[in-house]
C-alpha positions as a Markdown table, in Angstrom:
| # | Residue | x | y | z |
|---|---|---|---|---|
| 1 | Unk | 0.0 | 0.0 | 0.0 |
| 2 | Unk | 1.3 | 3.4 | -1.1 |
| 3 | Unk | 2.2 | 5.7 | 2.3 |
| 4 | Unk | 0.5 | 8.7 | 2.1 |
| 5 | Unk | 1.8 | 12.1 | 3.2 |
| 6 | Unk | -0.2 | 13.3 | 6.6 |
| 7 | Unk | 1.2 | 13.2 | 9.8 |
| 8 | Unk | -0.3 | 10.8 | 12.8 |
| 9 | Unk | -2.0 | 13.2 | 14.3 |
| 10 | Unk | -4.1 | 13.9 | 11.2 |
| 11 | Unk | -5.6 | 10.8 | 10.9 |
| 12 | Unk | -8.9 | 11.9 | 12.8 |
| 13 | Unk | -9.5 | 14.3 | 11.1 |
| 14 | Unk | -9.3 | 13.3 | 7.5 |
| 15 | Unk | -11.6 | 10.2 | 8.5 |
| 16 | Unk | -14.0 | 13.2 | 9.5 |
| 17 | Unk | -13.4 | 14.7 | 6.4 |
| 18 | Unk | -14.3 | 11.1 | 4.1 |
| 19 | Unk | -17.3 | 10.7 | 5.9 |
| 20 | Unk | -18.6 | 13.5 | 4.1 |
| 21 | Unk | -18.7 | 11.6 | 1.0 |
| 22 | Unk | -20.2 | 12.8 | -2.2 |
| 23 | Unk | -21.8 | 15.6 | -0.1 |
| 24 | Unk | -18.6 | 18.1 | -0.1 |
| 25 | Unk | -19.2 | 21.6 | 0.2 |
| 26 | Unk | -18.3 | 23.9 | -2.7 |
| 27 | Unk | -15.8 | 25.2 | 0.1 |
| 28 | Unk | -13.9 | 24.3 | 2.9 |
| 29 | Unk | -12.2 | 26.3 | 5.2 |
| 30 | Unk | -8.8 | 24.5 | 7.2 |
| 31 | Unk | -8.3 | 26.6 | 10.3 |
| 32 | Unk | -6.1 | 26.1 | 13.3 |
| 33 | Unk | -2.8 | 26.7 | 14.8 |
| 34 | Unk | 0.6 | 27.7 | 12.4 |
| 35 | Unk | 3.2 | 24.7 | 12.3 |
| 36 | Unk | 0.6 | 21.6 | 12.5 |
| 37 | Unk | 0.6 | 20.5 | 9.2 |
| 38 | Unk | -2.3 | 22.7 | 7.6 |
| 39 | Unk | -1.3 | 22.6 | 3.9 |
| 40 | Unk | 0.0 | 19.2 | 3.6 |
| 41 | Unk | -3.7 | 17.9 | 4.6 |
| 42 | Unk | -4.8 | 20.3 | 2.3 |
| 43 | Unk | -3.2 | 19.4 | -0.4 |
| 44 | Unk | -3.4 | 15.8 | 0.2 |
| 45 | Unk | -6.9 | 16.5 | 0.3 |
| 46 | Unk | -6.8 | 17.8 | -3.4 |
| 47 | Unk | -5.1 | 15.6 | -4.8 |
| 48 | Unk | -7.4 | 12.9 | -3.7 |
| 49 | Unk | -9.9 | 14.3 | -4.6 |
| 50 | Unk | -8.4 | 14.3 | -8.2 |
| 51 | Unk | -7.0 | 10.8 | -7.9 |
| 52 | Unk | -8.4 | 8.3 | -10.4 |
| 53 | Unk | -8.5 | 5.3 | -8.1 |
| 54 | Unk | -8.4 | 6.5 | -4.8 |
| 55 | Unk | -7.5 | 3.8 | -2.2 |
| 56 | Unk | -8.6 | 2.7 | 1.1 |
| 57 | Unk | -8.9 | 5.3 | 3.8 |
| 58 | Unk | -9.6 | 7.5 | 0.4 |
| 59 | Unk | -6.3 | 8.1 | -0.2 |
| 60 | Unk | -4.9 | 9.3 | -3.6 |
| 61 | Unk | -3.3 | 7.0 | -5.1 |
| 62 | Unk | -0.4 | 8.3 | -5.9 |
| 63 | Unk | 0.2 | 6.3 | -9.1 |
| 64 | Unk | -2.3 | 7.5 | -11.6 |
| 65 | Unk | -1.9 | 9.6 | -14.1 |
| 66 | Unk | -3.7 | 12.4 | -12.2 |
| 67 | Unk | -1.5 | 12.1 | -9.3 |
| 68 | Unk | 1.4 | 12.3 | -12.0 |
| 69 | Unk | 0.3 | 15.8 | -13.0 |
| 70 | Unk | -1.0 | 17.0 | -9.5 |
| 71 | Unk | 2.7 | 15.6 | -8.3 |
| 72 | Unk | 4.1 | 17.9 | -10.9 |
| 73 | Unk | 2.0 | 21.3 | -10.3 |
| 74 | Unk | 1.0 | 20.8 | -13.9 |
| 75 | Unk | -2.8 | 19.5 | -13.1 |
| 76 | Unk | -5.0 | 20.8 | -15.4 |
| 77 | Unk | -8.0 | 20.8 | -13.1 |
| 78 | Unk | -6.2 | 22.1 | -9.7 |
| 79 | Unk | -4.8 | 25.6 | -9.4 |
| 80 | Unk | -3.0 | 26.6 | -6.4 |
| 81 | Unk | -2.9 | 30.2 | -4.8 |
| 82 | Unk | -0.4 | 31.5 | -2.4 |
| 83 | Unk | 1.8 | 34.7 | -2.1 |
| 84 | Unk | 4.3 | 35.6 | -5.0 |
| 85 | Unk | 6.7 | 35.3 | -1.9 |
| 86 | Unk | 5.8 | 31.4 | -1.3 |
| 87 | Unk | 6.5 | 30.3 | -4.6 |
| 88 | Unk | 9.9 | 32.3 | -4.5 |
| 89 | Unk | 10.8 | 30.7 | -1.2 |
| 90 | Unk | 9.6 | 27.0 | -2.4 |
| 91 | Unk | 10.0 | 27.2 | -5.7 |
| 92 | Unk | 8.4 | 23.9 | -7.4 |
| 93 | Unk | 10.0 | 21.7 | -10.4 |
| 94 | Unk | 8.7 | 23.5 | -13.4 |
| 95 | Unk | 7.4 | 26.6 | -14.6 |
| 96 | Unk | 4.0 | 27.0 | -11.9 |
| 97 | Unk | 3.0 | 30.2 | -13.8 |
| 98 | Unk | -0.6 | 28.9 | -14.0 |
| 99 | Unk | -1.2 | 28.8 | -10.3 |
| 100 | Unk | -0.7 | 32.6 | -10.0 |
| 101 | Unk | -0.4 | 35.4 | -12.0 |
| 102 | Unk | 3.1 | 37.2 | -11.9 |
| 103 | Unk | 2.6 | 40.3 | -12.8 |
| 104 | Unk | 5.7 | 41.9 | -11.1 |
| 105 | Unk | 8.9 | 42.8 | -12.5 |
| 106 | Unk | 11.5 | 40.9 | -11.5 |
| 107 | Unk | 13.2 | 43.8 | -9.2 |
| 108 | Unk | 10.2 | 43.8 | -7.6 |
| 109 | Unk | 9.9 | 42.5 | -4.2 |
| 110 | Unk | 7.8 | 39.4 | -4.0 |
| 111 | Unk | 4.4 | 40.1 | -2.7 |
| 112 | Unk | 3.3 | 38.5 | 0.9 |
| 113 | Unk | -0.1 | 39.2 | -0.2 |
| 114 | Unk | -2.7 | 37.4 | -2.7 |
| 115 | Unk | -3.5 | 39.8 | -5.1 |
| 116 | Unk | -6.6 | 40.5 | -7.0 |
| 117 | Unk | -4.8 | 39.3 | -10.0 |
| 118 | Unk | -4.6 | 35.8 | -8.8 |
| 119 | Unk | -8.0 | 35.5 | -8.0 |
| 120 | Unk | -9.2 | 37.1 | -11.4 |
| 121 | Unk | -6.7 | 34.5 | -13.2 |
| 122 | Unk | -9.3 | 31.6 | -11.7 |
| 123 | Unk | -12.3 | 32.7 | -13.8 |
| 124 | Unk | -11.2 | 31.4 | -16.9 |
| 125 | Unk | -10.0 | 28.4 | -14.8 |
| 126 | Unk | -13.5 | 27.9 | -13.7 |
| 127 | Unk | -15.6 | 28.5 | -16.9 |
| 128 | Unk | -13.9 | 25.8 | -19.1 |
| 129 | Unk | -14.6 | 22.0 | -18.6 |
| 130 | Unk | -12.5 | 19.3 | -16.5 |
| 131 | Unk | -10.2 | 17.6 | -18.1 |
| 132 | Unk | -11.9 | 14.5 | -17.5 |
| 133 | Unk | -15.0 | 15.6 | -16.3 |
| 134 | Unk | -14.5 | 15.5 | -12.7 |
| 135 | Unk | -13.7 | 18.2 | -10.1 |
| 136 | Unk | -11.8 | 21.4 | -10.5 |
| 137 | Unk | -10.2 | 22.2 | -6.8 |
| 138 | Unk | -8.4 | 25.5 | -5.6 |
| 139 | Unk | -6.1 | 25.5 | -2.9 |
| 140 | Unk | -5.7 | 28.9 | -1.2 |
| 141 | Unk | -3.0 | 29.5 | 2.1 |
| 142 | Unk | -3.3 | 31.6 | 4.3 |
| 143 | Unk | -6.4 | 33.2 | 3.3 |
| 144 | Unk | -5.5 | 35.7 | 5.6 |
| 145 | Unk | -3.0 | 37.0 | 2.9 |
| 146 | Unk | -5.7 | 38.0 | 0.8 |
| 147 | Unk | -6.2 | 42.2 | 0.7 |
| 148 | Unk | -8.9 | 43.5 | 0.4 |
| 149 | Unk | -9.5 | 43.6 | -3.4 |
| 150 | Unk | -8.4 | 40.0 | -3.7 |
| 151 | Unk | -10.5 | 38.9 | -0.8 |
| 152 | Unk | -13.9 | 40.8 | -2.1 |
| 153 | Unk | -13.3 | 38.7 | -5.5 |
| 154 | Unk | -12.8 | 35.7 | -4.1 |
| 155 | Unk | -16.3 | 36.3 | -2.4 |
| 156 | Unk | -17.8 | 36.6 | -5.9 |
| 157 | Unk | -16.4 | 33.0 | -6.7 |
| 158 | Unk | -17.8 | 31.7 | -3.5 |
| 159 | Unk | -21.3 | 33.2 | -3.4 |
| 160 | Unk | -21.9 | 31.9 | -7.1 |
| 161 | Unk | -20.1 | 28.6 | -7.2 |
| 162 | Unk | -19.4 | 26.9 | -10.3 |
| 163 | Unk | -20.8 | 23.2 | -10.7 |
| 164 | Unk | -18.0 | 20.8 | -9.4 |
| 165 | Unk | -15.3 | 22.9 | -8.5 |
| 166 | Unk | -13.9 | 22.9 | -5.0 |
| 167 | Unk | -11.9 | 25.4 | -2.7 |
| 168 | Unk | -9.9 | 24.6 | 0.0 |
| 169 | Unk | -9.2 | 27.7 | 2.0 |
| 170 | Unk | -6.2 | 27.4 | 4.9 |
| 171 | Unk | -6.2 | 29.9 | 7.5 |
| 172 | Unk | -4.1 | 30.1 | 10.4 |
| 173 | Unk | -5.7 | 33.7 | 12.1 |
| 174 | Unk | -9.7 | 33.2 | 11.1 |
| 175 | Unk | -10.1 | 36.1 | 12.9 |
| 176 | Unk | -8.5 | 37.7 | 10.2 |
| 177 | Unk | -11.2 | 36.5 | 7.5 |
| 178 | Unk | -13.7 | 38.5 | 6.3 |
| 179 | Unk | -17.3 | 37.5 | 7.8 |
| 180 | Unk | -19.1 | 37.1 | 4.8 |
| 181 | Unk | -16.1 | 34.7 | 3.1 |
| 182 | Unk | -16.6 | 32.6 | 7.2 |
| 183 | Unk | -20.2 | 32.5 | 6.3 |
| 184 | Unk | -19.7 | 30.3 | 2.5 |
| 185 | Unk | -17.4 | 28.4 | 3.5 |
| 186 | Unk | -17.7 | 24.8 | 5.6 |
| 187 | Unk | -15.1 | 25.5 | 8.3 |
| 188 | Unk | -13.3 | 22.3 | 9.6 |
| 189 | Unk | -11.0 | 22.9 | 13.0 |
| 190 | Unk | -7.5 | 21.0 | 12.9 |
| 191 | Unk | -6.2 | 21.2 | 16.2 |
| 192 | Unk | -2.4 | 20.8 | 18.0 |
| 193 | Unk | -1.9 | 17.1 | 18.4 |
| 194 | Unk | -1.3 | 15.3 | 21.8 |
| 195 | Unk | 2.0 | 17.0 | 23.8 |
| 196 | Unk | 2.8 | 12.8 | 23.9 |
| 197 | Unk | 2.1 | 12.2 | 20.0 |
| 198 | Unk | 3.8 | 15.4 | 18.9 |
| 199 | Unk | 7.1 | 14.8 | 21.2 |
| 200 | Unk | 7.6 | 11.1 | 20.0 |
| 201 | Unk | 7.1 | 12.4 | 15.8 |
| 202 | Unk | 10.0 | 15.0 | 17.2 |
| 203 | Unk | 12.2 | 12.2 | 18.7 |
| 204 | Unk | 11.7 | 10.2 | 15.5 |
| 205 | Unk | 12.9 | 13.2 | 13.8 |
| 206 | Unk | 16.5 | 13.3 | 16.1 |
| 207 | Unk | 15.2 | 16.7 | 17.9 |
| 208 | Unk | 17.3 | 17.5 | 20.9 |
| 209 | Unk | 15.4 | 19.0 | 23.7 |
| 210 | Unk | 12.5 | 18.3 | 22.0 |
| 211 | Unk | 10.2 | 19.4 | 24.8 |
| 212 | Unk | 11.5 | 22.8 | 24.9 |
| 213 | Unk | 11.4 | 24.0 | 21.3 |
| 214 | Unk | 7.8 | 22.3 | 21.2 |
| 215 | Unk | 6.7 | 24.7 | 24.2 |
| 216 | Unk | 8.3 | 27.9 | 23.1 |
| 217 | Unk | 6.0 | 27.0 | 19.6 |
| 218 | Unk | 2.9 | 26.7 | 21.7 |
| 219 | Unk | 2.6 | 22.4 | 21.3 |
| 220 | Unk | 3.0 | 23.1 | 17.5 |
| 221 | Unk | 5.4 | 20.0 | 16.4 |
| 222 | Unk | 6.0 | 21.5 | 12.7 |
| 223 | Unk | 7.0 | 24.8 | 14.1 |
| 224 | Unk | 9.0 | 23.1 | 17.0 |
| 225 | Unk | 11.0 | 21.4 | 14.4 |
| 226 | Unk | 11.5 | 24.5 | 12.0 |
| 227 | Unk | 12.8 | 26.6 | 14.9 |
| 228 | Unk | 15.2 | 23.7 | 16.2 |
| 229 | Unk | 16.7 | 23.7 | 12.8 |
| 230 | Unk | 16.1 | 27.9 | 12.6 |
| 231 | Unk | 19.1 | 30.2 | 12.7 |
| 232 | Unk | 17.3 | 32.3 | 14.6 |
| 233 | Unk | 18.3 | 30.2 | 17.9 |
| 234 | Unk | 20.7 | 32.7 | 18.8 |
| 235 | Unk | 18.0 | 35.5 | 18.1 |
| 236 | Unk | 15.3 | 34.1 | 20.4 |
| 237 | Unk | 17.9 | 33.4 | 23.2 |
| 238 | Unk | 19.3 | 37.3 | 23.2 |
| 239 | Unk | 16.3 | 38.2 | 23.2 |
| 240 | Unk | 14.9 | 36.1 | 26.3 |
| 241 | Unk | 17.6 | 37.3 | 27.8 |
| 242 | Unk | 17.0 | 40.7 | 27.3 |
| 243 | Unk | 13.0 | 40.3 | 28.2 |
| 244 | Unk | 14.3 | 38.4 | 31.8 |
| 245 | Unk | 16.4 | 41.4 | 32.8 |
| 246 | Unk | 14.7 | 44.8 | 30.9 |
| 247 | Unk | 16.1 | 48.1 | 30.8 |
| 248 | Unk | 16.4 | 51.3 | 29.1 |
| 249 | Unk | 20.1 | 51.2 | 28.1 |
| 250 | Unk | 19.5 | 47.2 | 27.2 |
| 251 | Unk | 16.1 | 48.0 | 24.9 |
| 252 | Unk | 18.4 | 50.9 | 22.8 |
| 253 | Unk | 21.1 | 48.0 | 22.0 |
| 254 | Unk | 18.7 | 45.0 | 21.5 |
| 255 | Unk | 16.4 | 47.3 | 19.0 |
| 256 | Unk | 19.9 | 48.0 | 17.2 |
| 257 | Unk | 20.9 | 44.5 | 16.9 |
| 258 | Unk | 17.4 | 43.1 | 15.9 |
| 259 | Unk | 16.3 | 46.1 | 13.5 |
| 260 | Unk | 17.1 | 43.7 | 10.2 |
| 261 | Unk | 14.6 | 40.8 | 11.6 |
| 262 | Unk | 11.3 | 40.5 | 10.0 |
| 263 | Unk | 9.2 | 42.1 | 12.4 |
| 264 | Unk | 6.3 | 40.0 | 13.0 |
| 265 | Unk | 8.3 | 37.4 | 14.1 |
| 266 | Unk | 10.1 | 39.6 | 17.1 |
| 267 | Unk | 6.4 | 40.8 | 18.1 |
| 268 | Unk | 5.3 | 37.0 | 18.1 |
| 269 | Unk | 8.1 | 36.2 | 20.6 |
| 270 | Unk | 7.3 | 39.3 | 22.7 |
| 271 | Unk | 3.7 | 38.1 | 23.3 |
| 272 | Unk | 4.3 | 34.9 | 23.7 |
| 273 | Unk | 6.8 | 36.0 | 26.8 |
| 274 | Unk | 3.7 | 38.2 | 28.0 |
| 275 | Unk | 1.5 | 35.4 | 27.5 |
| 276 | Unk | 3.9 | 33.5 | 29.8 |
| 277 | Unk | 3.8 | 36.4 | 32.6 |
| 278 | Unk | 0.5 | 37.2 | 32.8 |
| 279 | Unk | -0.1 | 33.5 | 33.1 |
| 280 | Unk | 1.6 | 32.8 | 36.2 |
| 281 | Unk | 0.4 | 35.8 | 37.6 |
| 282 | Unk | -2.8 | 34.5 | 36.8 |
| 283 | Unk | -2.8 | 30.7 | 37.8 |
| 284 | Unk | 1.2 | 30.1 | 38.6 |
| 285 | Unk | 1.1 | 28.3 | 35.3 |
| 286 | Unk | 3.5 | 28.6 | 32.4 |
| 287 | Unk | 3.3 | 27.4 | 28.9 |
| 288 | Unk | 6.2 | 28.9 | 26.4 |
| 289 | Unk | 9.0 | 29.0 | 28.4 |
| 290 | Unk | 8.9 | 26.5 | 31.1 |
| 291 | Unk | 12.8 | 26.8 | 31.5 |
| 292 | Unk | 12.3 | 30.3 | 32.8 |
| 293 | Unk | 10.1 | 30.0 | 35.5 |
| 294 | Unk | 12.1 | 32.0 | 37.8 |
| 295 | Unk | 12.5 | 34.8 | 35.4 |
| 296 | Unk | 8.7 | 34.8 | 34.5 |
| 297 | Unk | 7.9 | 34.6 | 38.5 |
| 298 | Unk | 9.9 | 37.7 | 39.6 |
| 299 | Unk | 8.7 | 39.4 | 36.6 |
| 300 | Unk | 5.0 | 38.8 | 37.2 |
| 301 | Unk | 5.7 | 39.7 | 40.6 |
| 302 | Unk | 6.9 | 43.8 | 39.8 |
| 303 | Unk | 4.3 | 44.3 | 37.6 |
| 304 | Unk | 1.1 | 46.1 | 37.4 |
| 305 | Unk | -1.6 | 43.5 | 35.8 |
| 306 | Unk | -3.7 | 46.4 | 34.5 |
| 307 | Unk | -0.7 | 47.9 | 32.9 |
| 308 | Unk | 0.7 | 44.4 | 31.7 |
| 309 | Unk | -3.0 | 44.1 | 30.0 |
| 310 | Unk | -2.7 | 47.8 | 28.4 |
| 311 | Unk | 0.6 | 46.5 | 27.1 |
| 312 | Unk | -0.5 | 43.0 | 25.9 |
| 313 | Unk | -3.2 | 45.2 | 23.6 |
| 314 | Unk | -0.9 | 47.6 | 22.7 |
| 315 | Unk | 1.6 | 44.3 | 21.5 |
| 316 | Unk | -1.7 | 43.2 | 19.7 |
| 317 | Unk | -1.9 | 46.3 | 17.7 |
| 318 | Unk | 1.7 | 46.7 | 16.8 |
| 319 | Unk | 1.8 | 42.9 | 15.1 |
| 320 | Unk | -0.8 | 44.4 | 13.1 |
| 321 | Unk | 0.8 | 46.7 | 11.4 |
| 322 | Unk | 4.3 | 44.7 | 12.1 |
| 323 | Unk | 4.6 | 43.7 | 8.4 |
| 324 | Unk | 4.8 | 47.6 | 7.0 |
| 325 | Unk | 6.8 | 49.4 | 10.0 |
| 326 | Unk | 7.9 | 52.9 | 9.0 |
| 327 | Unk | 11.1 | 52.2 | 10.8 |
| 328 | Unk | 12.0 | 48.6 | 12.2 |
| 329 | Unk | 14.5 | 50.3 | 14.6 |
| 330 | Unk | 12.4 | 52.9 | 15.8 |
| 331 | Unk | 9.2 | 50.3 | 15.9 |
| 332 | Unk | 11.7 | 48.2 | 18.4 |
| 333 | Unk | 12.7 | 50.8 | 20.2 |
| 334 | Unk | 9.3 | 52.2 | 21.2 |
| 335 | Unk | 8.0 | 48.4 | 21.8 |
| 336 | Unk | 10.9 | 47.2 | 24.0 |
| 337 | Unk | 10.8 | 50.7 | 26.0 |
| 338 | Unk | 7.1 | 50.3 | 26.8 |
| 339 | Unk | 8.4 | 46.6 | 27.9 |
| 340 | Unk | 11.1 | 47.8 | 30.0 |
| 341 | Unk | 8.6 | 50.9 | 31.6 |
| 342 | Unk | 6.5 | 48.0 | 33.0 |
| 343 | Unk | 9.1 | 46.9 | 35.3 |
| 344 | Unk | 10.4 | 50.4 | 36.7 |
């Protein structure tokens, strides 16, 4: 039998997902937690859904000629729809033109967002048979990277749905979404796997102090990998440092050194450490950063909760706008100052 690609802890859920048989919604919407696995089930789900002779469990196949293609990003009935900067990051084998439409120069930065374009590239997609006469399915991750203009034309697509075509939205922040795309779309909750399952798939896969990295990612295995492997290592443990001992001199300096990371990933790691505080002062309980209970305890200890809660809003608001600072050095400095102020 022919292994297919989803982790353990996915199993559950994609025998929820066959026992919706031949009653599948025009759309589904993927939503959970970053770093579990999201898109491969996604596309798994695709391309058995293409698959010619789909095995037991309803698995693709992964021999057919329509797993050929799909296995190539050359199917002619499945289009796939992610950020220019994706596909320049995790660039297939072949020319994947036909999933998105590059309309940038090439000295232009690759976008993080889906653009309208994309979306307006799928109608012609949509109005011409199957190749065999079967389904047509569109995968789109995240959906939060639709703006606005992208994401009010892919609400066209979903209000009037053409006859046996299929998305499959993936979302990590449905919060994000607008309502009215929530309200067409048949939302189905993956969740973090079992602490036990996800540390034993991160032995199996030689991770040292597996426990710790799958902590500081919030029970997230994927993620827990990613950042044991991540040369930001050295980063995240400055930066600890410098959130366990705060200070005006020490916020200057750490602002300076960190002012070239991407931004949203510094805010992440800020609220996850305030997540962590306001925690124990809470319940004496701590999930990130289980190594640095001492640290979080004296912490929680000198500081206002109302002001801590102000802040954790305030943290909230900046990873909004964390993608487009007008200055990463300045945005740093006036986050980690407001940290340190909280301790004075």
């Amino acid at each position: 039998m022919t292994q297919h690609p989803l982790y353990s802890w996915q199993e559950e859920a994609w025998q929820q997902i066959q026992a919706i048989g031949q009653r599948l919604p025009h759309a589904f919407l993927l939503h959970g937690p970053q770093g579990i696995g999201k898109t491969v089930f996604a596309e798994h789900l695709a391309q058995s859904l293409l698959c010619e002779s789909p095995g037991q469990g309803g698995h693709a196949c992964r021999q057919c000629g329509s797993c050929g293609w799909f296995s190539q990003y050359s199917h002619p009935d499945y289009r796939r729809v992610r950020p220019e900067l994706l596909d320049e990051e995790d660039a297939p084998v072949g020319d994947e033109a036909e999933t998105s439409s590059k309309t940038s120069k090439a000295s232009k930065a690759p976008s993080k967002e889906i653009v309208i374009n994309q979306i307006r590239a799928l109608s012609d997609f949509m109005n011409i048979s199957t190749h065999r006469s079967g389904r047509r399915i569109i995968v789109l991750y995240p959906a939060e990277a639709l703006n606005v203009p992208a994401a009010n034309a892919l609400l066209k697509s979903l209000e009037e749905p053409n006859a046996n075509t299929v998305f499959i939205l993936v979302s990590n922040s449905i919060d994000r979404l607008l309502p009215t795309i929530l309200s067409r779309c048949h939302k189905f909750g993956l969740g973090l796997p079992d602490a036990g399952v996800a540390l034993e798939w991160l032995h199996a896969q030689g991770i040292k102090d597996a426990d710790v990295w799958l902590a500081q990612q919030g029970g997230a295995p994927l993620a827990a990998f990613e950042m044991a492997h991540s040369d930001l290592r050295a980063d995240l443990d400055e930066f600890i440092r410098f959130l366990s001992k705060p200070g005006t001199e020490l916020s200057l300096k750490t602002a300076d050194k960190m002012q070239k990371m991407e931004m949203p990933v510094v805010v992440g790691w800020l609220q996850r450490w305030l997540y962590d505080i306001f925690s124990y002062k809470q319940s004496g309980r701590i999930r990130y950063h289980p190594r640095y209970g001492r640290e979080l305890k004296a912490l929680s200890m000198q500081v206002d909760e109302s002001a801590l809660q102000q802040f954790i809003k305030n943290c909230n608001e900046r990873q909004a706008i964390a993608s487009h600072p007008l200055s990463a050095k300045l945005f740093l400095e006036d986050m980690l100052l407001e940290y340190s102020a909280l301790f004075d």
